[in-house]
N, C-alpha and C positions, 0 to 999 in steps of 0.2 A: 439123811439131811444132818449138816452138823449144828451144834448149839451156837447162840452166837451170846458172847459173854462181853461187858465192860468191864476191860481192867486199868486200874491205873497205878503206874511204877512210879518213884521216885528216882531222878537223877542222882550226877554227883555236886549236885547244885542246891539242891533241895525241893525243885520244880516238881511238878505232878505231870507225868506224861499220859495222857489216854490215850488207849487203844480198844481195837473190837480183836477179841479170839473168836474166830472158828473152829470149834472145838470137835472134830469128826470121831475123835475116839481114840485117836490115832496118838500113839507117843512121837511120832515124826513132826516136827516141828519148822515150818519155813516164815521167816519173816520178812515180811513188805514193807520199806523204805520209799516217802513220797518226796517229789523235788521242791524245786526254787517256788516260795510261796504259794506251796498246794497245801493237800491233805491229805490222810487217809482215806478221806469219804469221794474223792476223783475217781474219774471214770476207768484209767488203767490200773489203781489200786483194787479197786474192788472188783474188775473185772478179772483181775488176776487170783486173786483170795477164792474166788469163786471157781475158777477153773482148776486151781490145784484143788479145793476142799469136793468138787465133782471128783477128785482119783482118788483121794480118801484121805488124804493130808491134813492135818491141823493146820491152820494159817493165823498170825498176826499180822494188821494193818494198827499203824500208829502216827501219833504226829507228833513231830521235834517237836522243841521248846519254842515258844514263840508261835505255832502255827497253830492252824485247827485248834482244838478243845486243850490244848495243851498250857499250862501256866509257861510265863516268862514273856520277854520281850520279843517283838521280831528282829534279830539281825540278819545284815547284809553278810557273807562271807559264816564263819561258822562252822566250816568245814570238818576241822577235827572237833568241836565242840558236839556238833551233832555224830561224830562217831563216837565219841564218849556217852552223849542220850542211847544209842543205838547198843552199846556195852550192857548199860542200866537194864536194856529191856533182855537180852541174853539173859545176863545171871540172873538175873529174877526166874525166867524158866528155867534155869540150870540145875539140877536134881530133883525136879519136880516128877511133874506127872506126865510133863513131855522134855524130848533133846532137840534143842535147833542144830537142824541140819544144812540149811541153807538160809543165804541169806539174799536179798533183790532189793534193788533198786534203781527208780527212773529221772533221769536228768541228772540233779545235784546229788539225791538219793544213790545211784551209779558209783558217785564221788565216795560216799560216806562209804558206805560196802565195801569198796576197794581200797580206801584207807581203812577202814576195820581192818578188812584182811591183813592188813601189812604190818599191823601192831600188835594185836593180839593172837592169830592163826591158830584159833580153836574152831575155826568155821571153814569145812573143806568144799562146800561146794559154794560157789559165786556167782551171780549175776548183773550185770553193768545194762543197763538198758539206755541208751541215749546218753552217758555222761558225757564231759568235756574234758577231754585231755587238756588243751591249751585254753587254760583261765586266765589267762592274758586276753583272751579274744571276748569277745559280747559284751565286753564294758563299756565300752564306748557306744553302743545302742542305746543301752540305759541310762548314762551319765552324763553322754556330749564330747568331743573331742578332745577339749582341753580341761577333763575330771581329774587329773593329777596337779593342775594350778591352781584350780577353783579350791577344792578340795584341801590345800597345802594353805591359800588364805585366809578360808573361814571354817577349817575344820569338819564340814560336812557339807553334804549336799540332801537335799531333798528331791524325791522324783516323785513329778506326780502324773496323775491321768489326763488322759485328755480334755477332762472337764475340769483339770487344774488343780486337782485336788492331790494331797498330799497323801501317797501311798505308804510311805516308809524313808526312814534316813539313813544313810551313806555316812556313817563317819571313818576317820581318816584310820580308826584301828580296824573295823573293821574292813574297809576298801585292802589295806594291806596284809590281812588275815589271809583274804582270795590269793594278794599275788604271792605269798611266801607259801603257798601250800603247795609243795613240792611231787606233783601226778606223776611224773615218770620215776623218781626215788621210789615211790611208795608203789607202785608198779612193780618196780625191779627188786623190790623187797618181798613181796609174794610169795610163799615157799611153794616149790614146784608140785606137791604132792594138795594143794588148793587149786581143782579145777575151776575155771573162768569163762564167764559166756556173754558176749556182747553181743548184744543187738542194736541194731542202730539202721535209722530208714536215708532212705536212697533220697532224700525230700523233704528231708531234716532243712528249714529254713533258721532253726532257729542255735544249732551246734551243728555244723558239718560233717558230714561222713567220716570224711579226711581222718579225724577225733579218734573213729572206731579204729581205723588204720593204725593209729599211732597207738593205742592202748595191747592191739595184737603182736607188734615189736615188742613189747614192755615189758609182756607176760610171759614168764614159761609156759605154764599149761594154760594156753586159750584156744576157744575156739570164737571164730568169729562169723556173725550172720547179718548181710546187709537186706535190709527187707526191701524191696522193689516196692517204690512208691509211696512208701508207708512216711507219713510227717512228724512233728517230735511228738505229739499226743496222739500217733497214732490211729488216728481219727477214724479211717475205712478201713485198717489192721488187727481189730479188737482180737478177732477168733485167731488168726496166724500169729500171733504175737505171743498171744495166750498158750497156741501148741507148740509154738518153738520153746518157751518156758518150758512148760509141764514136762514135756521131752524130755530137756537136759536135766530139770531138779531129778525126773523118776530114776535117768538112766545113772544118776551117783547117789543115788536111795540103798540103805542097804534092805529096802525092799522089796529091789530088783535083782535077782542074781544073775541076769546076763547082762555081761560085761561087754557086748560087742557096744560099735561107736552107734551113737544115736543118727538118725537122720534129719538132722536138722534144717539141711539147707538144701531144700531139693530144686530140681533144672523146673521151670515153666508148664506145667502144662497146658493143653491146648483150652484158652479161654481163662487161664488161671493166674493168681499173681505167681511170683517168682522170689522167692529169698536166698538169695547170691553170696 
């Protein structure tokens, strides 16, 4: 069983970021990246920290600035801000008692991971779980049709709940933070010797598949796994989700010495889902 430890890092901001180590013993170090105003303490965070810390893995679950237990504000967009919080949490392990070896994340998390990769490329093994290539799309869910007028008059918007209640503000730097953040540069910048692994559900209502498609164009070394039926929180996916991970982080472990391809996406069996 590994220990489970609170730590908390300081950005390049000055914020306090908390996170939980799972601390197995192990100097192999993977870190878990949460989305669009989640946490670390969600159910494919921790279900994930738990499935790799079952193979013997060290694991970090954290929460950007703004989220969860985290000091700062919440913003909208953020994108390389939180691959900068995500840096913060690296080099703090960096010559310690563990090496991050890989790094994961889900939805916007996806996002940050991959722009990491693109900037820094001291992390060779990668995971995108549900990001969005095209962040031009799902804005208009949130915002309303015409959030680039509204937005352009009064500066921000506020979105609230259905009981009217004000969740968070939309302002005009940060709405165009999302659009100037450039996925397929930061893609194509990826160095090829950084393998890539996307998962992405067949049933995705809320980022379309379509996404994972474009991100496999983008990339030199990916591999791509569309999970049959599986929704953006992956809700009836937990366990297949879980072993399509563990999979890929073991099989670029240099704890594993065979090198053959992992089997990630296997055909249906009979009664079984299918990850395509």
């Amino acid at each position: 069983m590994a220990q489970q430890h609170r730590v908390i890092i300081q950005n390049s901001h000055g914020e306090k970021l908390v996170g939980i180590l799972h601390d197995t013993g192990s100097s192999e170090l993977v870190i878990v990246c949460h989305g669009f105003q989640s946490s670390k303490d969600r159910i494919p965070m921790v279900n994930l920290a738990t499935a790799l810390e079952k193979e013997g893995m060290s694991v970090f679950r954290f929460d950007f600035a703004g989220n969860g237990e985290s000091e700062g504000s919440f913003q909208y967009g953020n994108y390389r801000r939180e691959a900068d919080d995500l840096r913060a949490v690296v080099q703090h392990f960096h010559g310690k008692e563990h090496t991050v070896t890989a790094i994961i994340g889900h939805s916007k998390g996806g996002n940050v991971v991959l722009l990491y990769a693109s900037k820094y490329r001291d992390i060779h093994t990668v995971v995108n779980i549900s990001g969005r290539f095209n962040l031009e799309r799902g804005i208009e869910g949130r915002l309303g049709k015409d959030f680039l007028q509204r937005i352009k008059q009064k500066g921000f918007i506020d979105v609230q709940n259905r009981r009217g209640k004000i969740e968070y503000r939309v302002t005009e730097e940060s709405l165009m933070d999302r659009l100037t953040t450039e996925v397929h540069a930061a893609c194509s910048a990826i160095q090829r010797d950084c393998r890539v692994l996307t998962v992405h559900g067949s049933m995705d209502k809320i980022v379309p598949a379509e996404d994972a498609v474009e991100f496999s164009k983008s990339i030199a070394n990916h591999v791509l796994c569309i999970m049959e039926g599986a929704d953006h929180e992956y809700t009836a996916h937990q366990d297949e989700l879980a072993s399509v991970v563990v999979n890929f982080v073991k099989a670029n472990l240099h704890l594993h010495k065979d090198t053959t391809e992992p089997q990630l996406c296997r055909k249906p069996d009979r009664g079984g889902r299918s990850c395509l």
